[in-house]
N, CA, C and O atoms as a printed pandas DataFrame, in Angstrom:
     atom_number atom_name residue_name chain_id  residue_number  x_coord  y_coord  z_coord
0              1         N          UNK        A               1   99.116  179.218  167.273
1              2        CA          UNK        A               1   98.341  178.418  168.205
2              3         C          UNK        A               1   96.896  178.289  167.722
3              4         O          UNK        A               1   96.213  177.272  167.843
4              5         N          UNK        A               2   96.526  179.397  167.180
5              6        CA          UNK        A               2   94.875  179.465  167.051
6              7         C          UNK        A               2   94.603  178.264  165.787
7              8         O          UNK        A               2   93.567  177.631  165.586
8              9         N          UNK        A               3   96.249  178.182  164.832
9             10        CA          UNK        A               3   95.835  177.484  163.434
10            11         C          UNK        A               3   95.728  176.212  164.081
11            12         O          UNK        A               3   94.891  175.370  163.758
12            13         N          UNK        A               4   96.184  176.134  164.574
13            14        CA          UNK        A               4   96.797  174.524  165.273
14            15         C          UNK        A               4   95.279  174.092  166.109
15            16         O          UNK        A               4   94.551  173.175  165.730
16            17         N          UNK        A               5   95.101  174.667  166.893
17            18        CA          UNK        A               5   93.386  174.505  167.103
18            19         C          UNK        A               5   92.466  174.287  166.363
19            20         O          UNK        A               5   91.563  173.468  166.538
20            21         N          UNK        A               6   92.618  174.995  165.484
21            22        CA          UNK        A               6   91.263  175.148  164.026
22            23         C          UNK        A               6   91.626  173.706  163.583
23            24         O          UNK        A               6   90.729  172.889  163.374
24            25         N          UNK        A               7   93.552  173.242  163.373
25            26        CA          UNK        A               7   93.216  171.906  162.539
26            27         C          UNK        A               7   93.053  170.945  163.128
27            28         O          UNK        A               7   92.752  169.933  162.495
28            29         N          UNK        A               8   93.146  170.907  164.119
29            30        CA          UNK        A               8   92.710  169.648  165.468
30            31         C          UNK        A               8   91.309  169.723  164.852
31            32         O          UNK        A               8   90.869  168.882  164.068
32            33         N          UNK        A               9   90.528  171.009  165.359
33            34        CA          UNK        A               9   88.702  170.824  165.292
34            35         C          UNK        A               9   88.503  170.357  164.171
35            36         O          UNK        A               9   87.707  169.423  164.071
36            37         N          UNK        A              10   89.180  170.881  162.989
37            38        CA          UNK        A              10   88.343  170.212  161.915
38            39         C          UNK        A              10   88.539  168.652  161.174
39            40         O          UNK        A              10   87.840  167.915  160.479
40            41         N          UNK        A              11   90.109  168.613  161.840
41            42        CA          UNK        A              11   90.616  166.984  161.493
42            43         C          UNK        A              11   89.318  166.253  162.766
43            44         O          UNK        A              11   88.777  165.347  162.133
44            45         N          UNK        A              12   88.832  166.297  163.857
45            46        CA          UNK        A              12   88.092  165.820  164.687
46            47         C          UNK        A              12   86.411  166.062  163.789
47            48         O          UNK        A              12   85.934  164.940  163.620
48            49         N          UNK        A              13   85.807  166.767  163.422
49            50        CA          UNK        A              13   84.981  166.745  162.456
50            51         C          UNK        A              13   85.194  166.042  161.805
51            52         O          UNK        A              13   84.666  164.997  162.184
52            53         N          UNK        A              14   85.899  165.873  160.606
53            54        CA          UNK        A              14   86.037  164.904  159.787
54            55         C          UNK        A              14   86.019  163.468  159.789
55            56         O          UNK        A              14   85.474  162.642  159.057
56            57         N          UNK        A              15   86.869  163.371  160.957
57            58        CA          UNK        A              15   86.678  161.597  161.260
58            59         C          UNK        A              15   84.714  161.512  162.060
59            60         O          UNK        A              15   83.994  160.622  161.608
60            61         N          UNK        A              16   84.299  162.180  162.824
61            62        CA          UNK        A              16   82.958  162.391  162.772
62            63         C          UNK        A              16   81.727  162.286  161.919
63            64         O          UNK        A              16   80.761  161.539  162.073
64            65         N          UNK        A              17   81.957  163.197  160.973
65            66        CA          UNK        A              17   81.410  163.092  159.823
66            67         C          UNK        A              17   81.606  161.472  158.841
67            68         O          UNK        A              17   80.750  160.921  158.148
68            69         N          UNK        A              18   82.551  161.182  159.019
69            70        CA          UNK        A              18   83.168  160.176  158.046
70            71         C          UNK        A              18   82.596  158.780  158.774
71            72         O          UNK        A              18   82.613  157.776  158.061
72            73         N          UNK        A              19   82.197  158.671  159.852
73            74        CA          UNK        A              19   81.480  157.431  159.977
74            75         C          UNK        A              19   80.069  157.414  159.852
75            76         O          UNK        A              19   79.456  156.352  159.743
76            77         N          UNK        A              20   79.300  158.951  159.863
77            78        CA          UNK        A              20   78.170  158.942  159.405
78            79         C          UNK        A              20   77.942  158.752  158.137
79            80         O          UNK        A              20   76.785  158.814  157.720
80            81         N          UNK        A              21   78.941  158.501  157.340
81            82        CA          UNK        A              21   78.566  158.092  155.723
82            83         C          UNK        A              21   78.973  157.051  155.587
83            84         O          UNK        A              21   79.763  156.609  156.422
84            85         N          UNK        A              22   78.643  156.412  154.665
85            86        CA          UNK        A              22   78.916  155.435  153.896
86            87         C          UNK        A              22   77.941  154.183  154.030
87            88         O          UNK        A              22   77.898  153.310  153.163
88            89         N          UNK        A              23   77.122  154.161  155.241
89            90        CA          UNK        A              23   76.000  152.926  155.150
90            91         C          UNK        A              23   74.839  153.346  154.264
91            92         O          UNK        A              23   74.571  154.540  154.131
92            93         N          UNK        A              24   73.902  152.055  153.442
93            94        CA          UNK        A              24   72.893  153.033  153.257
94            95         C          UNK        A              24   71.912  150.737  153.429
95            96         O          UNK        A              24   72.514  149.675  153.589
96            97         N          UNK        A              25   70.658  150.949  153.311
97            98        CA          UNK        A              25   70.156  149.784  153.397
98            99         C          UNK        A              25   68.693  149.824  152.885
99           100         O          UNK        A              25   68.047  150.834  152.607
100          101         N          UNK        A              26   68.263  148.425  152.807
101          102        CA          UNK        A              26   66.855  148.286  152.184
102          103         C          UNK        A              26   66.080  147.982  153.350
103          104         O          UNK        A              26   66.539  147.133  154.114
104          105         N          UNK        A              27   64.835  148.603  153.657
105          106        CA          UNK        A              27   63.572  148.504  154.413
106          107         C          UNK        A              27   64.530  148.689  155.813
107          108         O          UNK        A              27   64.529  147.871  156.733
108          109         N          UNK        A              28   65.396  150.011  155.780
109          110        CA          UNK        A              28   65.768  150.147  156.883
110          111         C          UNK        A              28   65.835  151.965  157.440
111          112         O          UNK        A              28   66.167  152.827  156.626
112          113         N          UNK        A              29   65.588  152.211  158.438
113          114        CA          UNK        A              29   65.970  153.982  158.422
114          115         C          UNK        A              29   66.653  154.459  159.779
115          116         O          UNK        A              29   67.021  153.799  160.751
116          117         N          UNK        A              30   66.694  155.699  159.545
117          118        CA          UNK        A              30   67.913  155.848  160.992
118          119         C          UNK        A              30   69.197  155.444  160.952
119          120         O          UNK        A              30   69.599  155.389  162.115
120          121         N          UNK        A              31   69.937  155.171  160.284
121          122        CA          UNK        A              31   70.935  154.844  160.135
122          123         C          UNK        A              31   72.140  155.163  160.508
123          124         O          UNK        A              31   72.896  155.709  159.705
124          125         N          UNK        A              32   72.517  154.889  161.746
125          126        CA          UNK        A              32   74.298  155.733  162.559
126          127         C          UNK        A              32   75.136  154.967  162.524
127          128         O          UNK        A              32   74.933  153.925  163.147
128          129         N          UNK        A              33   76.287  155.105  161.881
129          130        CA          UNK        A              33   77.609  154.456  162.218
130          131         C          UNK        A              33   78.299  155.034  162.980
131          132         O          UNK        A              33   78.188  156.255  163.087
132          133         N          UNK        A              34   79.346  154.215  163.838
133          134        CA          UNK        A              34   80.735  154.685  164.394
134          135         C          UNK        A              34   81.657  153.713  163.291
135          136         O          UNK        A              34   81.339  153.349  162.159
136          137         N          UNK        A              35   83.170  153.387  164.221
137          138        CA          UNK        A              35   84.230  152.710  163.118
138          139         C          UNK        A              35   83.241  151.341  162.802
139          140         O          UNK        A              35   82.757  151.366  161.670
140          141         N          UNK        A              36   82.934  150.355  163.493
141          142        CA          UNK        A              36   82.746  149.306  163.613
142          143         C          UNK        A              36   81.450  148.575  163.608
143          144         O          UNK        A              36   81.201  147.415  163.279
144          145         N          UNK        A              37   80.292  150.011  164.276
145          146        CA          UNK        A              37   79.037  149.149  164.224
146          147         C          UNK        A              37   78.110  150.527  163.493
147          148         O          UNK        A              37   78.239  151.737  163.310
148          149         N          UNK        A              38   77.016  149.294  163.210
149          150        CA          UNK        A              38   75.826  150.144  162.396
150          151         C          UNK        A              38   74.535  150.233  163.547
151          152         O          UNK        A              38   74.033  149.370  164.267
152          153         N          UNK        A              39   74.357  151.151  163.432
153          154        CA          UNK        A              39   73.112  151.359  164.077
154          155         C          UNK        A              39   71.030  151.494  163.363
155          156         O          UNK        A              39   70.312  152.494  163.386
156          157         N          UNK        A              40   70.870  150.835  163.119
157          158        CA          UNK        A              40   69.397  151.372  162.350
158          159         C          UNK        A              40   67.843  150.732  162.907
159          160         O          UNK        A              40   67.773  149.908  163.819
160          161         N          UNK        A              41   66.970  151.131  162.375
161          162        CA          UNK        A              41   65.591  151.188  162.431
162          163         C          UNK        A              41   64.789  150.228  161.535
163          164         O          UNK        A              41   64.289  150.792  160.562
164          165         N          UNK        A              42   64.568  149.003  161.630
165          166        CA          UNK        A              42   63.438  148.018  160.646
166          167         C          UNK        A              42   63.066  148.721  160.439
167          168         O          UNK        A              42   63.245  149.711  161.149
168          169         N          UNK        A              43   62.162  148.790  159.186
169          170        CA          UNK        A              43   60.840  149.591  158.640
170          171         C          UNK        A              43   60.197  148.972  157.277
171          172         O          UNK        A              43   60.550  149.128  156.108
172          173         N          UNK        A              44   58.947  148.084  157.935
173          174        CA          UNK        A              44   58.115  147.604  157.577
174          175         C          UNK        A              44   57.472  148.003  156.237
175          176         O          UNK        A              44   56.594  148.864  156.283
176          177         N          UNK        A              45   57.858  147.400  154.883
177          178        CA          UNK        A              45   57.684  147.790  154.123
178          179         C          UNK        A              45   55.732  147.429  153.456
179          180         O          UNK        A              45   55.304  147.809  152.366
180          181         N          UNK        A              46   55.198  146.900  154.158
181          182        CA          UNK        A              46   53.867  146.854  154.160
182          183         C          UNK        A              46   52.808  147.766  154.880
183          184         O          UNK        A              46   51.848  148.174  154.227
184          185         N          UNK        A              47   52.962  148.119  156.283
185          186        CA          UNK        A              47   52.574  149.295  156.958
186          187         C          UNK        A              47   53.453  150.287  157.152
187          188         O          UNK        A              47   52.941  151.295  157.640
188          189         N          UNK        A              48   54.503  150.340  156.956
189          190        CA          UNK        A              48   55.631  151.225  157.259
190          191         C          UNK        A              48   56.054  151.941  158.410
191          192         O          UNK        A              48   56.474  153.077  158.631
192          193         N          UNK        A              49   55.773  150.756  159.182
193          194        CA          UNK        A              49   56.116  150.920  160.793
194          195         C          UNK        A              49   57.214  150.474  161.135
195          196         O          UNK        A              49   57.516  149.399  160.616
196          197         N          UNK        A              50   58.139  151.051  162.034
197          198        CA          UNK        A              50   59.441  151.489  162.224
198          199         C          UNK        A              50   59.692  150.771  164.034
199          200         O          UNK        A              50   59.377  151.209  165.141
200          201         N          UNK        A              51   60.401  149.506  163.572
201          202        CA          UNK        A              51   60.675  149.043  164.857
202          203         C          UNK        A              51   61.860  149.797  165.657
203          204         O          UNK        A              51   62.514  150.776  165.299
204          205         N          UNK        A              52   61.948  148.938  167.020
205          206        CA          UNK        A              52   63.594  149.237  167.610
206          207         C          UNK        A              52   64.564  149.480  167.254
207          208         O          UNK        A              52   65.104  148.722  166.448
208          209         N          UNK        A              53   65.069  150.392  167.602
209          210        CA          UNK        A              53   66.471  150.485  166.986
210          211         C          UNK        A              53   67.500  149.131  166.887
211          212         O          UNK        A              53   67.702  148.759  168.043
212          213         N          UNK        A              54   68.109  148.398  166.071
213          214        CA          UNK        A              54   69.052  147.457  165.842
214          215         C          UNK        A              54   70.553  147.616  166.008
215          216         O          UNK        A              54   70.853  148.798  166.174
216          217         N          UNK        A              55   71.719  146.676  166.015
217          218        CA          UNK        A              55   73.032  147.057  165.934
218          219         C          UNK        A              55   73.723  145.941  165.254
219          220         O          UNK        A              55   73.617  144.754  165.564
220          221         N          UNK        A              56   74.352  146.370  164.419
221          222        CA          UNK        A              56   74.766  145.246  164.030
222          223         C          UNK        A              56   76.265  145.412  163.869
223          224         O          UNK        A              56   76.570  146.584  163.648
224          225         N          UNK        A              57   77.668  144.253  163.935
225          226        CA          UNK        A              57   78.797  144.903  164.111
226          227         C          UNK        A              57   79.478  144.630  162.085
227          228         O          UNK        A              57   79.812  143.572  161.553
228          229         N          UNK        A              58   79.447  145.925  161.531
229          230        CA          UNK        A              58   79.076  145.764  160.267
230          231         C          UNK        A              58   80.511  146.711  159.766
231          232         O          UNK        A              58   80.393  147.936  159.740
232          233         N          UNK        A              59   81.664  146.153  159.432
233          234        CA          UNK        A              59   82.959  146.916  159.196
234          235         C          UNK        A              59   82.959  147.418  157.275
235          236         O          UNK        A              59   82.801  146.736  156.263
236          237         N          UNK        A              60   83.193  148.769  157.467
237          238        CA          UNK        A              60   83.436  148.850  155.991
238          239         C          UNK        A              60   83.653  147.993  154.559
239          240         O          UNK        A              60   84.674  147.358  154.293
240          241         N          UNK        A              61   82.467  148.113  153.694
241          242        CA          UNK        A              61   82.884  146.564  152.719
242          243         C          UNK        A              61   82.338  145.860  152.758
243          244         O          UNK        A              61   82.097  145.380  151.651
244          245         N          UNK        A              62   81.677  145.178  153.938
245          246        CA          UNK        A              62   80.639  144.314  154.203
246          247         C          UNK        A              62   79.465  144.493  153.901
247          248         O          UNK        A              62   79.003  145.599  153.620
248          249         N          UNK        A              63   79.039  143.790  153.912
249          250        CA          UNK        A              63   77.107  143.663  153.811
250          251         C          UNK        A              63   76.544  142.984  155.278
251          252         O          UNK        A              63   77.327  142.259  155.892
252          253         N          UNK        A              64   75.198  143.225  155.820
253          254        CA          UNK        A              64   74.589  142.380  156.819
254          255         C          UNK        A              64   72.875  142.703  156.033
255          256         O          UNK        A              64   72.278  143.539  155.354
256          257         N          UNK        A              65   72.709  141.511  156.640
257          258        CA          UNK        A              65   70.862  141.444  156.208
258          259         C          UNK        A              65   70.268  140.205  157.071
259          260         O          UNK        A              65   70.822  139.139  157.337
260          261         N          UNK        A              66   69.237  140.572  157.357
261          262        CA          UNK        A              66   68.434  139.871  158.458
262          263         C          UNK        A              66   66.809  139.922  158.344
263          264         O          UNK        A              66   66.266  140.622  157.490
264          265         N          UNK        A              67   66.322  139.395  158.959
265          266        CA          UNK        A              67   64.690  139.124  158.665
266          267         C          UNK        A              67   64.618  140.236  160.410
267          268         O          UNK        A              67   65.442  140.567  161.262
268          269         N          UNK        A              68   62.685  140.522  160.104
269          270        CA          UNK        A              68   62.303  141.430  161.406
270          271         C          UNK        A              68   61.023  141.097  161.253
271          272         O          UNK        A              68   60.552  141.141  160.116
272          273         N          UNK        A              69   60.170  140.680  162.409
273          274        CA          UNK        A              69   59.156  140.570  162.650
274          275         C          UNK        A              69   58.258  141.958  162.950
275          276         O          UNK        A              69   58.703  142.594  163.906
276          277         N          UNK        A              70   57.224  142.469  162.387
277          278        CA          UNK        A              70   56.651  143.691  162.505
278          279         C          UNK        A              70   55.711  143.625  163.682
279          280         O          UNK        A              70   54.888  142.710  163.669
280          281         N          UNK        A              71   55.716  144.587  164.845
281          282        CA          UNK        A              71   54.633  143.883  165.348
282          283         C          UNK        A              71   53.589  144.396  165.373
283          284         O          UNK        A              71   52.692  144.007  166.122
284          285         N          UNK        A              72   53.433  145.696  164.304
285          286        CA          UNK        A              72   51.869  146.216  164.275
286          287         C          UNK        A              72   51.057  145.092  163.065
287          288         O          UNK        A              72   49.912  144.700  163.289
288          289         N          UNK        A              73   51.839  144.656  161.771
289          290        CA          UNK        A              73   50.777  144.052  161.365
290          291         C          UNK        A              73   51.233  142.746  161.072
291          292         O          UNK        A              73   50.341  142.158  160.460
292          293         N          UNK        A              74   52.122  142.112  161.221
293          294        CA          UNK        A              74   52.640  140.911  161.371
294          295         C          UNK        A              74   53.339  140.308  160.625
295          296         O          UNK        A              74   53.553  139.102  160.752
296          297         N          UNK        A              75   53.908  141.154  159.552
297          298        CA          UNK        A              75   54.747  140.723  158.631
298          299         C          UNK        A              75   55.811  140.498  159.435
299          300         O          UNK        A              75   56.186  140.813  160.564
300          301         N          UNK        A              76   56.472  139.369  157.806
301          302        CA          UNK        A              76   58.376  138.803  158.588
302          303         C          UNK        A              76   58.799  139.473  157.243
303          304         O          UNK        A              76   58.124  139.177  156.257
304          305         N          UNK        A              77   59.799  140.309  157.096
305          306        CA          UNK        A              77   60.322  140.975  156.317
306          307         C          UNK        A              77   61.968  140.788  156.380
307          308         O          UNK        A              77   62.520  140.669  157.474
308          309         N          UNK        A              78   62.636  140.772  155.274
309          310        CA          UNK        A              78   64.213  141.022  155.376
310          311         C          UNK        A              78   64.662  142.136  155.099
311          312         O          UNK        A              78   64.080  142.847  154.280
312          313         N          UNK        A              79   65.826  142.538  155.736
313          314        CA          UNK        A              79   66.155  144.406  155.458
314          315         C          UNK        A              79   67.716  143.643  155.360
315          316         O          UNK        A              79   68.206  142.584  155.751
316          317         N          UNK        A              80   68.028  144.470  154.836
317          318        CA          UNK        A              80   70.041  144.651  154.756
318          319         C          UNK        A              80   70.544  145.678  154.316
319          320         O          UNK        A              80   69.904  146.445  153.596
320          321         N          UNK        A              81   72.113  145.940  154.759
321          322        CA          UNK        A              81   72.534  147.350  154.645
322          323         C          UNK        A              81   73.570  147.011  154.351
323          324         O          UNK        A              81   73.894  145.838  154.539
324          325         N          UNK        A              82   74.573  148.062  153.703
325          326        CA          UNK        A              82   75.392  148.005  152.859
326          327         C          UNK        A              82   76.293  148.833  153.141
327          328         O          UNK        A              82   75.846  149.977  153.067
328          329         N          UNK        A              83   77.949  148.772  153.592
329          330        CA          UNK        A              83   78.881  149.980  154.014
330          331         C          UNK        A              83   80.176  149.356  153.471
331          332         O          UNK        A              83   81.243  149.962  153.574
């Protein structure tokens, strides 16, 4: 019984772990996945100020990239991420 527990917890870790990897992106930080969506942070590659958090619905394999308006110093910047 106890093994059978241990491999539940750690098969449940694993799929856990396994959506926190695999995104990574340009002029972007914070970065959380689940199965389906990405979660991250603009970040202003001129002042390096770090907007709202974003979501984008971004499935393994894909690419997304988008422009962000900064609003401490007014740049329009493009960021994209990669999973």
């Amino acid at each position: 019984m106890k093994k059978l527990l241990l491999g539940v917890l750690i098969t449940t870790m694993l799929f856990c772990f396994s959506g926190c990897l695999g995104a990574k992106g340009e002029n972007v930080t914070g970065i959380t996945t689940t199965e389906n969506m990405v979660y991250f942070e603009p970040k202003c590659p001129e002042c390096k100020h770090i907007g709202r958090t974003k979501s984008a619905n971004v499935c393994k394999g894909e690419d997304y990239s988008g422009s962000h308006f900064c609003e401490e110093c007014g740049e329009l910047f493009d960021f994209s991420i990669q999973r």
